[in-house]
ZAMARGU-4260 file (C-alpha; in steps of 0.2 Angstrom, whole numbers, plus 5000, padded with zeros to 4 digits):
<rodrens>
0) 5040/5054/4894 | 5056/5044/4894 | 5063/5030/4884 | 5075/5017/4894 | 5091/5025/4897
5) 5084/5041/4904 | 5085/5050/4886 | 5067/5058/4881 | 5056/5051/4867 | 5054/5063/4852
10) 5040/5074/4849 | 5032/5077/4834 | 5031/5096/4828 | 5025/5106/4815 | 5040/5120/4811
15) 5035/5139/4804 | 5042/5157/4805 | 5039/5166/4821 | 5026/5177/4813 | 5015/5164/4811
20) 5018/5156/4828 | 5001/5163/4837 | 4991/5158/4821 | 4997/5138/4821 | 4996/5137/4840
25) 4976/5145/4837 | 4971/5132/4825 | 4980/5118/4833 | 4973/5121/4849 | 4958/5122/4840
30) 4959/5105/4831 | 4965/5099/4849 | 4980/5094/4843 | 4993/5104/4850 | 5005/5097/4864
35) 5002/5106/4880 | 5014/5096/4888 | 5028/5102/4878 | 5037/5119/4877 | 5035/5127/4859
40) 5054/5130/4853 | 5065/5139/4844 | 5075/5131/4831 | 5094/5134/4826 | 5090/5145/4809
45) 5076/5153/4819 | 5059/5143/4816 | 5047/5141/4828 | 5043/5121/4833 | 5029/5118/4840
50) 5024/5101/4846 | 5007/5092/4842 | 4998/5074/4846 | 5002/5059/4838 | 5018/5052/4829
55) 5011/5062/4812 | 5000/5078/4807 | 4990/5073/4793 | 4991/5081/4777 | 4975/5088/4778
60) 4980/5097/4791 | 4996/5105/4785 | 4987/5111/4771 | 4975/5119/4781 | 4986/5129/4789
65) 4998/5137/4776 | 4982/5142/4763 | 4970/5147/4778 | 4977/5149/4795 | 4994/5158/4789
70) 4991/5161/4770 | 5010/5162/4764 | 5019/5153/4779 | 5031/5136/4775 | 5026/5124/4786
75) 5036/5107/4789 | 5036/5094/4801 | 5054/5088/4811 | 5055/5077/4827 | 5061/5086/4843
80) 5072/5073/4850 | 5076/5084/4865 | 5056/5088/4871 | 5059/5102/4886 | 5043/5097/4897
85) 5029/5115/4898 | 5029/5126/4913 | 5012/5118/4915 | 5016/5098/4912 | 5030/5100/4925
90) 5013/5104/4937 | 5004/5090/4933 | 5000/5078/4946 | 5008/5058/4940 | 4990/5054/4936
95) 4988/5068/4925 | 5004/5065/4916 | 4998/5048/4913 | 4982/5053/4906 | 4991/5064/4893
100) 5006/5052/4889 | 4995/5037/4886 | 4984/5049/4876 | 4998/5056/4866 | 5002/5039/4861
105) 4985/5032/4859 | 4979/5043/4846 | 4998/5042/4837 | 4990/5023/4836 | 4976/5028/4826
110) 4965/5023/4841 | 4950/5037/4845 | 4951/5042/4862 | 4936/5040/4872 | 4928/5044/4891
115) 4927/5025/4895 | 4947/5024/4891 | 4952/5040/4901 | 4939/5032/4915 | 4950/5017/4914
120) 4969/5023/4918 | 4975/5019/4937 | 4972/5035/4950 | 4983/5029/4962 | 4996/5012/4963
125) 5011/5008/4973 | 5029/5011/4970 | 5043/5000/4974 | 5059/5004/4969 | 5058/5004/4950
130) 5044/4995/4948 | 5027/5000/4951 | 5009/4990/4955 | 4994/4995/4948 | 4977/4989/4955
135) 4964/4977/4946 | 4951/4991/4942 | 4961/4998/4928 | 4966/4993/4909 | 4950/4983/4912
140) 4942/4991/4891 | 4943/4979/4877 | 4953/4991/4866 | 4968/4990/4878 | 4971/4973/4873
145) 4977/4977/4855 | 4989/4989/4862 | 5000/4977/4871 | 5015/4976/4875 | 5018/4994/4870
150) 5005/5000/4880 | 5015/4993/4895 | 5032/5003/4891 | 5020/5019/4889 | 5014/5017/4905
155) 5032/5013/4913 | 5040/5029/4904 | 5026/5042/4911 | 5028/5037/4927 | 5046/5036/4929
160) 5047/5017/4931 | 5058/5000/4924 | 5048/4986/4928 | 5024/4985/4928 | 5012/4973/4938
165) 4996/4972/4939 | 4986/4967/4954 | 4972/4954/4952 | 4962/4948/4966 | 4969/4940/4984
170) 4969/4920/4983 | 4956/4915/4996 | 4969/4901/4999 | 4975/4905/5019 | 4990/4912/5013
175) 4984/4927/5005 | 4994/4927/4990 | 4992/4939/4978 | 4986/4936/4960 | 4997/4947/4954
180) 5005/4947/4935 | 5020/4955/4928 | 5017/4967/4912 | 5034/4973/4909 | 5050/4969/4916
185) 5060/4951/4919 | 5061/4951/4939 | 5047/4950/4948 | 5060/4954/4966 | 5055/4970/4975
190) 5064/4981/4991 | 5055/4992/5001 | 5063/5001/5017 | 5050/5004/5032 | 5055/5014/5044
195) 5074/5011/5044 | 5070/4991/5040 | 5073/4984/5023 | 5060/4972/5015 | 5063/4961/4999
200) 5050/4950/4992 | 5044/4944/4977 | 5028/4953/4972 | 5019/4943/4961 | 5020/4929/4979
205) 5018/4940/4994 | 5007/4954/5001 | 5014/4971/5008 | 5002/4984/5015 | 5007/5001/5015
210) 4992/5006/5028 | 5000/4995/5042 | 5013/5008/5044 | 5003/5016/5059 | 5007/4999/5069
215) 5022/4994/5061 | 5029/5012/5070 | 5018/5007/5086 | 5026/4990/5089 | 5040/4996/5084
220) 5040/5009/5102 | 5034/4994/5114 | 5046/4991/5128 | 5050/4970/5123 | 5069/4970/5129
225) 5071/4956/5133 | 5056/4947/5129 | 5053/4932/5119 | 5038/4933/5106 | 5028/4923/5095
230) 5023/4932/5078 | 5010/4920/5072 | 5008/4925/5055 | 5023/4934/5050 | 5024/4934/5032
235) 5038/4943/5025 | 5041/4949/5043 | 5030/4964/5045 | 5029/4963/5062 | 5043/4951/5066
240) 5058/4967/5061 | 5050/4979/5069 | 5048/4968/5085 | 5067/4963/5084 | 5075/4979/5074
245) 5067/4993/5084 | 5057/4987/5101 | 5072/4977/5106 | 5064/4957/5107 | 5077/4947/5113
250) 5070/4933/5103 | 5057/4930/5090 | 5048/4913/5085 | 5040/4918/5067 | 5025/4906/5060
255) 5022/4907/5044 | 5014/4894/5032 | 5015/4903/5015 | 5034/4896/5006 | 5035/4911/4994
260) 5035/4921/5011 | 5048/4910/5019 | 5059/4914/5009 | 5058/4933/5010 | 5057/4933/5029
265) 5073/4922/5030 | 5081/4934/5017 | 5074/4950/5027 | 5079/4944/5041 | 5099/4942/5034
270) 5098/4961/5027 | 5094/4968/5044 | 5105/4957/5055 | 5092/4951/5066 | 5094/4930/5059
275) 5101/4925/5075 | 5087/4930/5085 | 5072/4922/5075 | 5067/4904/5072 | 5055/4903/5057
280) 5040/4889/5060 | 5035/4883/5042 | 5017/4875/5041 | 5000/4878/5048 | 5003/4889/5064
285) 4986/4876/5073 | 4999/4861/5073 | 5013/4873/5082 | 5024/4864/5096 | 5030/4876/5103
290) 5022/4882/5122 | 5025/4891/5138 | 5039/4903/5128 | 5031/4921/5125 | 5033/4935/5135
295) 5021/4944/5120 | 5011/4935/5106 | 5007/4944/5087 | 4992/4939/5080 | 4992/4952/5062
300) 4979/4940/5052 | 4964/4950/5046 | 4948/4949/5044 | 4952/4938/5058 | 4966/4928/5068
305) 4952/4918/5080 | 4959/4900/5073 | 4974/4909/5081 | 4967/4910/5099 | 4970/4893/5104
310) 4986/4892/5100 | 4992/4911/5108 | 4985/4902/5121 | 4997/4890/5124 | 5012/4897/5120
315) 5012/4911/5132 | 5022/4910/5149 | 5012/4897/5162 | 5021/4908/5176 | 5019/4925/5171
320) 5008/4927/5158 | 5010/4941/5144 | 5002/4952/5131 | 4993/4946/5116 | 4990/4960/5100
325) 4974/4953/5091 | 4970/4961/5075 | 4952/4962/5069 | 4942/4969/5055 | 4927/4975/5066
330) 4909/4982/5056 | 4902/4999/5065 | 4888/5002/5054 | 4878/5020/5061 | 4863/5019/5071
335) 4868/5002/5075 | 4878/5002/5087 | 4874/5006/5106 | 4885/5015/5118 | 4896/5003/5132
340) 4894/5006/5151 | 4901/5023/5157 | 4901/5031/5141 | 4886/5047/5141 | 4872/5046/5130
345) 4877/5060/5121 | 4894/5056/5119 | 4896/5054/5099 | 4906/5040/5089 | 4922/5050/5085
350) 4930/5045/5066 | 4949/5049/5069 | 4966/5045/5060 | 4978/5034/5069 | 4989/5049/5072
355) 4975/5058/5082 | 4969/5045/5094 | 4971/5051/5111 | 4974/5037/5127 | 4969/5042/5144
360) 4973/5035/5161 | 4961/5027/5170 | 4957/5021/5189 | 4961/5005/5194 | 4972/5000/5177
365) 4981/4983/5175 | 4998/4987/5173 | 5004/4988/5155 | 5019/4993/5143 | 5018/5010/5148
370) 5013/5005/5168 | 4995/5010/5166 | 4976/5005/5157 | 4976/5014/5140 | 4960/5015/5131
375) 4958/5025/5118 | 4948/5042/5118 | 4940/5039/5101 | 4937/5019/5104 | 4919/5017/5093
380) 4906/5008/5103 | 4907/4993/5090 | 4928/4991/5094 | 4924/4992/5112 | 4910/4978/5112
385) 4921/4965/5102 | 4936/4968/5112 | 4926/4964/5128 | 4918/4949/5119 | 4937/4944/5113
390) 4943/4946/5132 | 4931/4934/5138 | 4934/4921/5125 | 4953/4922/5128 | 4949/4922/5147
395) 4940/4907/5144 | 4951/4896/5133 | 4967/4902/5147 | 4959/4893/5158 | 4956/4880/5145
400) 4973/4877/5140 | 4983/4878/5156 | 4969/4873/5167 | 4968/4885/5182 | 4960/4904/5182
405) 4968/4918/5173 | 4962/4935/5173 | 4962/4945/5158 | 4963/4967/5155 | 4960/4977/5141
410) 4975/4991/5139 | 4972/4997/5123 | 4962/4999/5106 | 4973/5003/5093 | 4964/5009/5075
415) 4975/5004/5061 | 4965/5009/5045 | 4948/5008/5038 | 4947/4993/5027 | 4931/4996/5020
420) 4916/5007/5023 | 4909/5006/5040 | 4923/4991/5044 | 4937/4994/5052 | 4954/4985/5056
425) 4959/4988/5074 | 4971/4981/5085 | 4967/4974/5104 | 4982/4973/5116 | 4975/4961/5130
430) 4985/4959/5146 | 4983/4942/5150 | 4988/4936/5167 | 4988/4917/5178 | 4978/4920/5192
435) 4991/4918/5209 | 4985/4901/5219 | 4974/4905/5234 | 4980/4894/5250
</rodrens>
């Protein structure tokens, strides 16, 4: 464990001859007080230190061991102020050095130790930069409350880290912002750098998800040179950098109807010198102005970005048409689902990651990014069905909007991550297309 500055906390330890090393270290061990995460040492006039639990021994103890553990050794206790980590603490896994810090320093409280509170302490959390977000499932036990603010700095010290939030739940308020509170630390300003592009926003106001990567990296290889495209809910510019940064869109129109996201994208968009190909839309994304501009429209909303339809209706091209990128959270529960035209009956759903899905070519293919119908060779039967029920909605509402035929052609299924058990957020790249006027 660290203090601020980088220098170690000190350690307690109880000091005795070398002779009567093994015999402390037996009846610590014993007593479940020795420090495992520390090296036993050797002192300057040739003592032996080792380290124990808590910021005392009690007297008990100490007596304990010079009249039956090791009749006729001296024992004393001294503060290590230097701790050199064990062989084995410098093998733990962050979670487990948690586990032992917070311990350590839980029981130096005079606080029992129980199974609820190991049951308690965060698994897994994200890091950015020097500050690090845990999720709402942990700290949740009553006795943690009597333990703040300290508790925090323990925490912050094990792992490595300045600055400690917790995440509460998403506010169902459109804008997905996060109910997020600091615990330690006095700005609340993270960065974070995907794939060569720099993102800065203030955590406790927007979202970042770190399981978007897969398509961050996918949009990120499309062929847009040249292109305009509408991001229609771009946040801190998810989407919208890897679209201008990486693919090469000539210009972006960004939507976005959170403030607190606003900000960050208009800051983002300054740190990668892309500022002078975006204009950011503020508000409500339904009332847009904007048509007949996009070469390529984004629709990154989930569990669903249909109020979004309409819209990414209109503003794509009237002449030439373009490619819409529809996320969807879509349920494929097992033994529910049925298999779609062409598939054999035997054929089995296939459960893959991102990085395995396989596209084949296939006969009579619209033309697409890559010049050909991709689908995906792992595509469940449920992904399949909704995308076949989105393309004739979208068909329907072209026709809608611009008011003549448009014909519509599935190129690709993209699996992004599963969100849930049994639900999953995909992506569907829909070629759309204004049928050519006959006579």
């Amino acid at each position: 464990m660290e203090k601020e500055g980088g220098k170690p906390a000190a350690v307690v330890a109880v000091v005795t001859e070398p002779r009567f090393t093994q015999r402390y270290r037996e009846y610590l061990e014993k007593q479940k007080l020795l420090d495992r995460q520390h090296r036993v040492e050797k002192m300057p006039d040739g003592t032996v230190a080792l380290p124990v639990l808590g910021e005392a021994l009690p007297e008990q103890h100490l007596r304990e061991l010079t009249n039956r553990a090791a009749p006729g050794s001296t024992c004393v206790l001294t503060q290590l102020l230097d701790p050199v980590p064990s062989r084995k603490a410098r093998g733990f896994s962050p979670a487990q050095r948690l586990c032992l810090e917070v311990r350590r320093w839980v029981e130096g409280c005079g606080v029992t130790w129980s199974a609820e509170l190991e049951a308690d302490l965060p698994r897994s959390w994200q890091r950015h930069g020097d500050l690090l977000l845990l999720s709402e499932d942990c700290f949740q036990a009553k006795q943690w409350r009597n333990l703040e603010p300290e508790l925090w700095e323990t925490v912050a010290l094990a792992l490595g880290v300045q600055r400690l939030a917790k995440r509460g739940r998403v506010s169902p308020d459109g804008a997905r912002t996060p109910a997020v509170s600091l615990l330690l630390g006095d700005s609340v300003w993270v960065e974070h750098v995907d794939n060569g592009i720099r993102y800065k926003f203030d955590v406790t106001q927007c979202m970042f998800s770190f399981g978007n990567i897969t398509e961050k990296l996918r949009v990120a290889s499309l062929p847009c040179a040249g292109e305009v495209l509408v991001d229609l809910y771009a946040g801190i510019g998810y989407f919208t950098l890897p679209f201008l940064v990486h693919a090469g869109a000539a210009f972006v129109h960004a939507c976005e109807w959170n403030p607190h996201a606003v900000v960050a994208l208009r800051n983002n968009l300054e740190l990668n010198g892309v500022v002078d190909r975006c204009q950011i839309h503020f508000g409500d994304n339904r009332k847009l102005k904007l048509s007949n501009v996009a070469d390529r429209v984004n629709l990154g909303l989930i569990p669903s970005s249909e109020e979004g339809w309409p819209i990414a209706c209109q503003v794509l091209r009237r002449d030439a048409g373009g490619i819409l990128h529809i996320h969807q959270n879509v349920e494929s529960f097992p033994g529910k689902t049925l298999q779609p035209p062409g598939n054999s009956d035997t054929e089995k759903e296939h459960w893959l990651s991102p990085q395995l899905i396989i596209t084949n070519q296939l006969e009579n293919g619209a033309t697409s990014d890559s010049g050909r119908k991709m689908l995906s060779a792992a595509t469940k039967p449920a992904w399949q069905r909704w995308a076949e029920s989105a393309e004739t909605r979208i068909a329907t509402l072209l026709q809608r909007v611009h008011g003549k035929p448009w014909k519509t052609q599935i190129l690709h299924i993209q699996p992004v991550k599963s969100y849930a058990p049994h639900v999953d957020h995909i992506v569907l790249d829909l070629d759309c297309r204004p049928c050519p006027l006959v006579g």
